[in-house]
LUMPA-348076 format. One line per field, with one value per atom (N, C-alpha, C): residue number from 1; atom name; x, y, z. Coordinates in steps of 0.2 Angstrom, whole numbers, plus 2048, in hexadecimal, padded with zeros to 3 digits. Layout:
N
n <- [NUM, ...]
atom <- [CA, ...]
xx <- [X, ...]
yy <- [Y, ...]
zz <- [Z, ...]
# end
This chain:
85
n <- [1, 1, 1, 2, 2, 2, 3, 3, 3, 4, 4, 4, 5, 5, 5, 6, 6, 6, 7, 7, 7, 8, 8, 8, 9, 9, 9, 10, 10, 10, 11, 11, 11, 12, 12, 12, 13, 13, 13, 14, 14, 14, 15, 15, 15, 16, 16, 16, 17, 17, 17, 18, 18, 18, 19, 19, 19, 20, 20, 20, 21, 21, 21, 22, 22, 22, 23, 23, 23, 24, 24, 24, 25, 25, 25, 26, 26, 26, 27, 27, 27, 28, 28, 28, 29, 29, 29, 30, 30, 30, 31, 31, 31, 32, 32, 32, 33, 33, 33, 34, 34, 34, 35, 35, 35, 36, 36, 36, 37, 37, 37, 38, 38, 38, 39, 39, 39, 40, 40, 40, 41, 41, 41, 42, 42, 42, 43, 43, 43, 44, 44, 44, 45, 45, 45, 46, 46, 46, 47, 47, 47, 48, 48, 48, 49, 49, 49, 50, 50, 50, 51, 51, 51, 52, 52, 52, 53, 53, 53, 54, 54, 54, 55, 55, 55, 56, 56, 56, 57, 57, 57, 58, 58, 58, 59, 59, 59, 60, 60, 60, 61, 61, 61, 62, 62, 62, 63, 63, 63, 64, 64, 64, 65, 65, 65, 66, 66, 66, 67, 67, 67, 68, 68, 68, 69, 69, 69, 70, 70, 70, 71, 71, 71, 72, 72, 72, 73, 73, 73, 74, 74, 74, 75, 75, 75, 76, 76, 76, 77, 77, 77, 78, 78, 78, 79, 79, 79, 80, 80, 80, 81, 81, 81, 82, 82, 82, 83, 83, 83, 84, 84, 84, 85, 85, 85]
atom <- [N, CA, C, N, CA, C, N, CA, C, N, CA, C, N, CA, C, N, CA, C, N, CA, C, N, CA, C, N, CA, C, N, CA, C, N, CA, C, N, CA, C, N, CA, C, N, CA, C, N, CA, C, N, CA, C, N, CA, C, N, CA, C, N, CA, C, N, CA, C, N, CA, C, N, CA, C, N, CA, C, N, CA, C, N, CA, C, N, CA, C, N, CA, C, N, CA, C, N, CA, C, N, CA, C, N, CA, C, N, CA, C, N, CA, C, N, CA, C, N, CA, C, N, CA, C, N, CA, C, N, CA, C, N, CA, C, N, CA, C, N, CA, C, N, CA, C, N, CA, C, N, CA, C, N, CA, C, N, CA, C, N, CA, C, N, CA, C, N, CA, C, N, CA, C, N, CA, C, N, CA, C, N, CA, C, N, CA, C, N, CA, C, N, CA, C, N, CA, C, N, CA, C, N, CA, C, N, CA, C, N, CA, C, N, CA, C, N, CA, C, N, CA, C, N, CA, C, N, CA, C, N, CA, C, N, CA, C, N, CA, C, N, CA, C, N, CA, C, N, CA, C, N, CA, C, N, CA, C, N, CA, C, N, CA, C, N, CA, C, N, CA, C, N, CA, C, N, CA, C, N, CA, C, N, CA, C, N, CA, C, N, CA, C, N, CA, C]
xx <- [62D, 627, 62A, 626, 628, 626, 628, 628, 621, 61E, 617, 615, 615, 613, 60E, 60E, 608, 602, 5FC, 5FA, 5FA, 5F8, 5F8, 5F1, 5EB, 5E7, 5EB, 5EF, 5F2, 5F8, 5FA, 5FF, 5FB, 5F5, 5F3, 5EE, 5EC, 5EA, 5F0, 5F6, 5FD, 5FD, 5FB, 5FD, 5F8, 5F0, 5EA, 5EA, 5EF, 5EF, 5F5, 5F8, 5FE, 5FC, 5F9, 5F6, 5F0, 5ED, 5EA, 5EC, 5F1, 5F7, 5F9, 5F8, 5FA, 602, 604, 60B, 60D, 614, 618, 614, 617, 616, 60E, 60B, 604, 600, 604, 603, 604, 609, 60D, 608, 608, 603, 5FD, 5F8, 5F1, 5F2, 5F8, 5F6, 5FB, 5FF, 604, 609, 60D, 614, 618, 61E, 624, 623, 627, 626, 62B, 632, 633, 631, 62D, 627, 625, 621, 61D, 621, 627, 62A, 62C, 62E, 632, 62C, 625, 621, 61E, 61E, 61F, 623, 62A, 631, 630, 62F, 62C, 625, 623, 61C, 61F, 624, 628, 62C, 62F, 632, 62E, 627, 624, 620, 622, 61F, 618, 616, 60E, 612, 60C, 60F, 607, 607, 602, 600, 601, 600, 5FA, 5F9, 5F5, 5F1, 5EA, 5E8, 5EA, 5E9, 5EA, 5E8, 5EC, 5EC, 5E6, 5E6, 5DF, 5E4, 5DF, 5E1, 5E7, 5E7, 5E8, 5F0, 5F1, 5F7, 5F9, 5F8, 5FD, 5FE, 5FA, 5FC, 604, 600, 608, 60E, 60E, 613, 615, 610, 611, 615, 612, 616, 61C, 621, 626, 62C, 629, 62B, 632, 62E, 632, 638, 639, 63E, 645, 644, 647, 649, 64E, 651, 651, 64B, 649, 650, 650, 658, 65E, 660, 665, 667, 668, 668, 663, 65E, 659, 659, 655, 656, 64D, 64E, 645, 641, 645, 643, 63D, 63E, 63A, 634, 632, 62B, 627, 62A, 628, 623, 627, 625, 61D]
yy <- [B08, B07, B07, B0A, B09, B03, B04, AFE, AFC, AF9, AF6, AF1, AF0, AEA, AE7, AE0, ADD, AD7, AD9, AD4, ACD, AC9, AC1, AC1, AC5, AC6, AC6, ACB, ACD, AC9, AC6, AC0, ABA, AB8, AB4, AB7, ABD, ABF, ABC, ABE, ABF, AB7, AB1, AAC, AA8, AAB, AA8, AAA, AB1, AB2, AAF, AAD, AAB, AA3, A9E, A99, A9A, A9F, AA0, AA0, AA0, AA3, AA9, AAE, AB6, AB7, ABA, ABD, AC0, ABD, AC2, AC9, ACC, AD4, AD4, AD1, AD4, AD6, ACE, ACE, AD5, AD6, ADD, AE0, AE3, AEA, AE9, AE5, AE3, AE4, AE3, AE1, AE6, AE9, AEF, AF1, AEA, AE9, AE8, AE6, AE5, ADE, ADE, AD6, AD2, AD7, AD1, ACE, AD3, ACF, ACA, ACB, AC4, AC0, AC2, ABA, AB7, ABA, AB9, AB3, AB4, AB2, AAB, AAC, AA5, AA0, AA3, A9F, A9B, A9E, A9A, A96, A96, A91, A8C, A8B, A89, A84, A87, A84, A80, A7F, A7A, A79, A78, A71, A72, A7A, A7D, A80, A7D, A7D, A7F, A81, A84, A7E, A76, A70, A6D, A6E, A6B, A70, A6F, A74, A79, A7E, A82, A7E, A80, A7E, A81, A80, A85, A8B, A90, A96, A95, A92, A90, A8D, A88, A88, A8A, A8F, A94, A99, A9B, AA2, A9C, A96, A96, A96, A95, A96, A9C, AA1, AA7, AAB, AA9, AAA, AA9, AA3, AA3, AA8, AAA, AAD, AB3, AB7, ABB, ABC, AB6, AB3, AB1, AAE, AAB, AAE, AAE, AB3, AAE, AAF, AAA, AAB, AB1, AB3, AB0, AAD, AAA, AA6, AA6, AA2, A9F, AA1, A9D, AA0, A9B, A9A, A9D, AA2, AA3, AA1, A9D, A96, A94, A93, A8D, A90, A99, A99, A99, A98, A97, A90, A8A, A85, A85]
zz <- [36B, 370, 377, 37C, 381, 384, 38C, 38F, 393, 392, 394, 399, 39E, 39F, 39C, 39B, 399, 39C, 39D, 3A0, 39D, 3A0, 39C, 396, 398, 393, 38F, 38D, 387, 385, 38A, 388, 383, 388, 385, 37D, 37E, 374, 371, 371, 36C, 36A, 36F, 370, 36C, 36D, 36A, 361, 361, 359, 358, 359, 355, 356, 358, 358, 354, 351, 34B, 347, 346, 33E, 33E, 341, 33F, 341, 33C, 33C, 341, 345, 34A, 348, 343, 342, 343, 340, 340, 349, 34C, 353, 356, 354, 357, 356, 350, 34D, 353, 352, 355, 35C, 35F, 366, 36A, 366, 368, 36B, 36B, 36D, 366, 369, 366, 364, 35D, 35B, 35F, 361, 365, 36C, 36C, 374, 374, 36D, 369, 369, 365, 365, 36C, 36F, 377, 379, 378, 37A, 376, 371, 36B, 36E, 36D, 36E, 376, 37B, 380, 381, 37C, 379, 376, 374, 36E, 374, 378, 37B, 382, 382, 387, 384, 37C, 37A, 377, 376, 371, 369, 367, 360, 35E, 357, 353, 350, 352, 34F, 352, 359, 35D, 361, 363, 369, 36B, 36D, 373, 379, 37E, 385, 387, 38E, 393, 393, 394, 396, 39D, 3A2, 3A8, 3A6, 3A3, 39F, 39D, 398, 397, 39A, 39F, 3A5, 3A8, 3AB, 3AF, 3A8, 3A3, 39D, 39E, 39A, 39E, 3A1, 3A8, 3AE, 3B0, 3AA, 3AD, 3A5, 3A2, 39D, 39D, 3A4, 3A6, 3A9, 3AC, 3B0, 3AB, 3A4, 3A2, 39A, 39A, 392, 38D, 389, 385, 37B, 37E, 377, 377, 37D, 37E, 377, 371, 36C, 368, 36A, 368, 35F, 35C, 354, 352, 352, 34F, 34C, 347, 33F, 345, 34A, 34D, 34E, 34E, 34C, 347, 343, 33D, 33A, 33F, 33C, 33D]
# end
């Protein structure tokens, strides 16, 4: 796949379905990126504390979540068991 930018609408679909239970993969197919996108984007959900156990946040918290996504390389070792949970 090439390279896309994506708006936060679409951030926020990957984020609203995967807080609904759907699969990295499935998110992928649906919404038409790379699963490691999705994950890139989990994993820093993961890391400010949203979890699929509690609520969604306001839309409004997770743009700024979002927003700091780009900035930071979320593969630096991280362990992907943790989207799982």
């Amino acid at each position: 796949m090439g390279y896309r930018k994506m708006a936060k609408e679409d951030v926020y679909e990957i984020i609203r379905r995967w807080h609904a239970g759907q699969s990295i993969s499935r998110i992928a197919k649906t919404e038409g990126c790379d699963r490691k996108t999705v994950r890139k984007y989990i994993i820093k959900l993961l890391k400010a504390g949203v979890t699929r156990n509690e609520a969604l946040p306001p839309k409004q918290k997770l743009y700024q979540i979002i927003g700091k996504v780009s900035s930071v390389n979320v593969y630096s070792g991280e362990k992907c068991h943790l989207i799982r949970k």
